[in-house]
C-alpha positions as CSV (number, residue, x, y, z in Angstrom):
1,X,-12.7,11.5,-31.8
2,X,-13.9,8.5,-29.7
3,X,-14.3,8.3,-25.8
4,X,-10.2,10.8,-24.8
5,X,-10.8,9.7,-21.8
6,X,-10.6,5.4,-22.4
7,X,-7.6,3.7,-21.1
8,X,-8.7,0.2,-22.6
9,X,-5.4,-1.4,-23.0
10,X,-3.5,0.5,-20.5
11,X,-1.2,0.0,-17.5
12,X,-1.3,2.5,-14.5
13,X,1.2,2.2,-11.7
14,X,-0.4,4.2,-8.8
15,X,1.8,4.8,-5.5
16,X,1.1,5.1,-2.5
17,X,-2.4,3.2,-3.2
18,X,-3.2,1.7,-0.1
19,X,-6.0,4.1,0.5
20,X,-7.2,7.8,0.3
21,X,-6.7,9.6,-2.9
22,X,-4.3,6.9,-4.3
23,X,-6.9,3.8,-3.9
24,X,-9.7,6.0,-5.8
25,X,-7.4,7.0,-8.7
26,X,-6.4,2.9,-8.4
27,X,-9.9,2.2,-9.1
28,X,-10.8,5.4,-11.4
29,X,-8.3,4.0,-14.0
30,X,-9.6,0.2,-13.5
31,X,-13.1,1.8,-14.1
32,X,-11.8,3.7,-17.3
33,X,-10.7,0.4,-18.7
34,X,-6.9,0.4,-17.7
35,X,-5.3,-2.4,-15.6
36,X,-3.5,-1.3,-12.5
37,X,-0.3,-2.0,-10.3
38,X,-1.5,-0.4,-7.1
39,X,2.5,0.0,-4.4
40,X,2.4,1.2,-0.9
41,X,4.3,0.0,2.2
42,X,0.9,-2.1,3.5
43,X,0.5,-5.4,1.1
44,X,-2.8,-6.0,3.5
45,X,-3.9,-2.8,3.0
46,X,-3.2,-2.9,-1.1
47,X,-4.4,-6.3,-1.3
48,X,-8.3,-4.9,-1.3
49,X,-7.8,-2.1,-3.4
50,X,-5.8,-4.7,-6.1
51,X,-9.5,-7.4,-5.4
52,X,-11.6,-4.3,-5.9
53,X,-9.7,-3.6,-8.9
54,X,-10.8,-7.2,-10.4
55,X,-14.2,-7.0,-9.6
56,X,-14.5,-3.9,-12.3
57,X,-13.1,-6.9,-15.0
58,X,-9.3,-5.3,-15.2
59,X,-5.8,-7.1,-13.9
60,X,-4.3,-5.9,-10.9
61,X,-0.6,-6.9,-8.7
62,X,-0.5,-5.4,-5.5
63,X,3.4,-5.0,-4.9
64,X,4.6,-4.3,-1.3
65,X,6.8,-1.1,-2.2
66,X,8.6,1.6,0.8
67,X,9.3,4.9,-2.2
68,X,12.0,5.8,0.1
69,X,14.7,2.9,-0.7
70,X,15.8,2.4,-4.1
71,X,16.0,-1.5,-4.0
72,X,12.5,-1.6,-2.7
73,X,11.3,0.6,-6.1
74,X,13.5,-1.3,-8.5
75,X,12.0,-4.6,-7.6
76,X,8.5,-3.2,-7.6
77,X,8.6,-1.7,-11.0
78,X,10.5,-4.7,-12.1
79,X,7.5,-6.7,-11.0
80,X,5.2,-4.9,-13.0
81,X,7.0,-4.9,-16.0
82,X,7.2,-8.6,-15.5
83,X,3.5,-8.9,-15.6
84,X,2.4,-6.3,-17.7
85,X,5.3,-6.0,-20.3
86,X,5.0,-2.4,-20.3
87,X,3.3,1.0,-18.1
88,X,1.8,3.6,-19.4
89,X,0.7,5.8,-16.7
90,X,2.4,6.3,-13.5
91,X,0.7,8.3,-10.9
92,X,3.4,9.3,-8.2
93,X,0.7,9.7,-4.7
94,X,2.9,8.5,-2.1
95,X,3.3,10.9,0.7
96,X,3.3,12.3,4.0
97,X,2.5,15.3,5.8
98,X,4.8,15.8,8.6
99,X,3.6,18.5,11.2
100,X,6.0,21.1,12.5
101,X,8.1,24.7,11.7
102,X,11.8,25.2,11.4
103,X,12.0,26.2,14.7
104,X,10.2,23.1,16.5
105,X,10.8,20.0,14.0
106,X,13.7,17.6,14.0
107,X,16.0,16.9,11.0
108,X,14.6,13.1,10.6
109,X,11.3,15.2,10.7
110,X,12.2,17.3,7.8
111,X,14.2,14.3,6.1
112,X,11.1,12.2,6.3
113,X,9.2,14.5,4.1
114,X,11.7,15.0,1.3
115,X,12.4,11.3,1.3
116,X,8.7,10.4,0.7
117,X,7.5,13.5,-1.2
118,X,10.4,14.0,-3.2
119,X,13.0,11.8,-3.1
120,X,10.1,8.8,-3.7
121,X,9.0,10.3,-7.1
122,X,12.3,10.8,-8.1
123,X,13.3,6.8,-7.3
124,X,10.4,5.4,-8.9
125,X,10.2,7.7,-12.1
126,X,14.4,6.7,-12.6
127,X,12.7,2.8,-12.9
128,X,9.6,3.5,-14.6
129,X,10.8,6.6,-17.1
130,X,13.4,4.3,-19.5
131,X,10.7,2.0,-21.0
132,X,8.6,4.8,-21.4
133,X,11.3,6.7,-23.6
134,X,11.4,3.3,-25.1
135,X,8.3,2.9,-26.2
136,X,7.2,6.5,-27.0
137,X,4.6,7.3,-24.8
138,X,4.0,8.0,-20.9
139,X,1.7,9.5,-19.1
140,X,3.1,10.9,-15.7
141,X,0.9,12.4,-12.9
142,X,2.3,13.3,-9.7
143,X,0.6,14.4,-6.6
144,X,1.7,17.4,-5.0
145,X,-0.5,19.7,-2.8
146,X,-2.1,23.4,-3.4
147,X,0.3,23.3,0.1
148,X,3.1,24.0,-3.0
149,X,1.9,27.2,-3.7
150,X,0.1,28.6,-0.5
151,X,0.5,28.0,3.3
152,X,-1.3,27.1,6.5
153,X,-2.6,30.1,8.2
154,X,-3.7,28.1,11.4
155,X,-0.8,27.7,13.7
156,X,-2.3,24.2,14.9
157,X,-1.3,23.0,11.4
158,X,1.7,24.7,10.5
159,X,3.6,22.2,8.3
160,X,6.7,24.1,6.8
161,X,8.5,20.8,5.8
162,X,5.3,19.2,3.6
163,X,5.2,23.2,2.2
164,X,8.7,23.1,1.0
165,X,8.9,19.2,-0.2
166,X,5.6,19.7,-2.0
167,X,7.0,22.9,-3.9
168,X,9.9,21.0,-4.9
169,X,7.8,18.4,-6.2
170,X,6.4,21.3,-8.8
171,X,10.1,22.1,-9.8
172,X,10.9,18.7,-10.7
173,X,7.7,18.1,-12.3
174,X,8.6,20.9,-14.9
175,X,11.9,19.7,-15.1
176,X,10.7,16.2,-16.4
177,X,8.3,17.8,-18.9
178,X,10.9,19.5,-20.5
179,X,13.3,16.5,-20.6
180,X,11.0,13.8,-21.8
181,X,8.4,15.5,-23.9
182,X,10.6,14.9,-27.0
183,X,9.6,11.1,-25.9
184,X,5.7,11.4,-26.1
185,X,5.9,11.8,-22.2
186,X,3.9,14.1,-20.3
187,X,4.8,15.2,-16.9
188,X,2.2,17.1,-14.9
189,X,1.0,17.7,-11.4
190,X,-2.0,17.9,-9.2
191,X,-2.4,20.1,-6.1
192,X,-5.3,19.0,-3.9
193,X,-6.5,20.9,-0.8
194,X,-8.5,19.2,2.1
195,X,-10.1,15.7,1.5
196,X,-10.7,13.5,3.9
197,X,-8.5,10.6,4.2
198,X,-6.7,8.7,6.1
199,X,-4.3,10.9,6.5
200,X,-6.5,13.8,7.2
201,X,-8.9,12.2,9.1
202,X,-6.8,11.4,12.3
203,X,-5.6,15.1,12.3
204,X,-7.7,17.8,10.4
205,X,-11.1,16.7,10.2
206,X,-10.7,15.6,14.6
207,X,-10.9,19.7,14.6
208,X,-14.4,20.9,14.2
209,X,-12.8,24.6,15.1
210,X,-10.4,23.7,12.1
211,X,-13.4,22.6,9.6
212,X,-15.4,25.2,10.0
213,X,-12.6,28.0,9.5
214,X,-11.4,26.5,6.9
215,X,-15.1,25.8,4.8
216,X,-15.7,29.3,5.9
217,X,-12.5,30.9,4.0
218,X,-13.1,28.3,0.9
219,X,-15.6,29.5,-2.0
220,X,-17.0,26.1,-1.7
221,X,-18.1,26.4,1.5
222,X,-16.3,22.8,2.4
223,X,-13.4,20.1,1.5
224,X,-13.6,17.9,-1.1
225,X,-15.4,15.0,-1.6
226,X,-14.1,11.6,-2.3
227,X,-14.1,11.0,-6.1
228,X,-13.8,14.4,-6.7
229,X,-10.1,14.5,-7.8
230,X,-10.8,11.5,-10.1
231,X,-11.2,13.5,-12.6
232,X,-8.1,15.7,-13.0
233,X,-6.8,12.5,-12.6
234,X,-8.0,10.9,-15.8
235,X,-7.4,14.4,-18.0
236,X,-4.1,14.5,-17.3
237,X,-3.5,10.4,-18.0
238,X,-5.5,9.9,-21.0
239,X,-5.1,11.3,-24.6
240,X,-7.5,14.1,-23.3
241,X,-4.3,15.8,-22.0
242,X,-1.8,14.6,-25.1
243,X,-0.6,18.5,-25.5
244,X,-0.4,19.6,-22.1
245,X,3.0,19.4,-20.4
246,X,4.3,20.7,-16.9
247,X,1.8,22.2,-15.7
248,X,0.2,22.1,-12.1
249,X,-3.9,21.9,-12.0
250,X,-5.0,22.9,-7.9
251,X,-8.2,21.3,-6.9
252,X,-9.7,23.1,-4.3
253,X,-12.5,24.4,-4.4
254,X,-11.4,28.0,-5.4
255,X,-9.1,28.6,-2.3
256,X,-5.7,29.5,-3.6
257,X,-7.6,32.3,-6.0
258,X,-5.7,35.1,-5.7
């Protein structure tokens, strides 16, 4: 059956890929032979992801791209196509995690979150979906959070707004299965816990308190690792995954067992 997991030939669009869990994907793919468009709102930042990229041997852009405005994603995704005639993957990673409950966070809080989390997949699949119906064949992959399905039970983290956009980001994932599996498209979504990142390293991991609650109440005893979300990532991209469609794979450590 050959190597599922090669994406020789390829073209992965990864959002969102300025750092974190974005940039590793970025490079997974490049590692698994694919070449990559790496977007976020930072060129500098995406700029050494994209030159890390070509030291593994693959092409890489690095387009300046804000998920949240429409023009912004058309151009991006035009620019892509411009260069590499065609994508096969898109992995939808952009987002935020805005802090807050209903009763202390402001509308532009709770707008910011759908806008990225949501509204950001939805503008960049409407540009990148078409040529995959096209063509016949897609792999989709979009990020959502084992957030989707569970909540914070430490009231120093409470983030009802990432809880709720993050869930919707499951609905529309299924929603997009249905609709463009008739296409050779699958649509599927990943729900990681705690890694450290950027984003979690200014705010989570500053909490020792919070760290060692939360290893304490995870079967694995800690959060994950980087790298360790590569490879859900390249199942659900590659061939490996060619008859699996709308579902949501959580990787985290055996937390959300119920």
């Amino acid at each position: 059956m050959g190597n599922l997991f090669d994406l020789t030939g390829k073209v992965a669009v990864v959002t969102g890929a300025s750092s974190g869990l974005g940039a590793d994907a970025a490079l997974a793919y490049a590692e698994a032979g694919a070449d990559v468009a790496v977007l976020a709102r930072r060129a500098e930042k995406i700029n050494g992801v994209k030159e890390e990229i070509e030291k593994l041997g693959r092409k890489s852009i690095a387009v300046a791209c804000d998920v949240t405005n429409e023009e912004s994603v058309k151009v991006a995704i035009q620019t892509v196509l411009d260069t590499f005639g065609h994508i096969d993957i898109l992995m939808n990673n952009a987002g935020v995690a805005v802090r807050g409950g209903v009763d202390s966070m402001t509308e532009e809080d709770w707008d910011k979150s759908f806008n990225t989390n949501v509204k950001g997949i939805f503008f960049v699949s409407k540009y990148v979906v078409p040529q995959m119906k096209e063509r016949g064949y897609g792999k989709i992959v979009n990020i959502a959070s084992v957030n989707a399905v569970i909540a914070d039970k430490n009231d120093m983290f409470i983030r009802h707004s990432y809880n709720a956009s993050k869930s919707a980001v499951l609905g529309l994932t299924k929603g997009m299965a249905c609709s463009y599996a008739r296409y050779g498209i699958t649509v599927n979504a990943i729900g990681p816990a705690l890694f450290e990142t950027e984003m979690t390293q200014g705010t989570l991991f500053k909490s020792e308190q919070f760290l060692q609650g939360y290893s304490a109440m995870n079967p694995a005893g800690r959060p994950g690792k980087k790298g360790e979300l590569n490879g859900t990532v390249l199942y659900l991209s590659s061939d490996a995954s060619s008859y699996v469609q709308g579902q949501f794979i959580i990787v985290d450590g055996g937390g959300a067992i119920v």
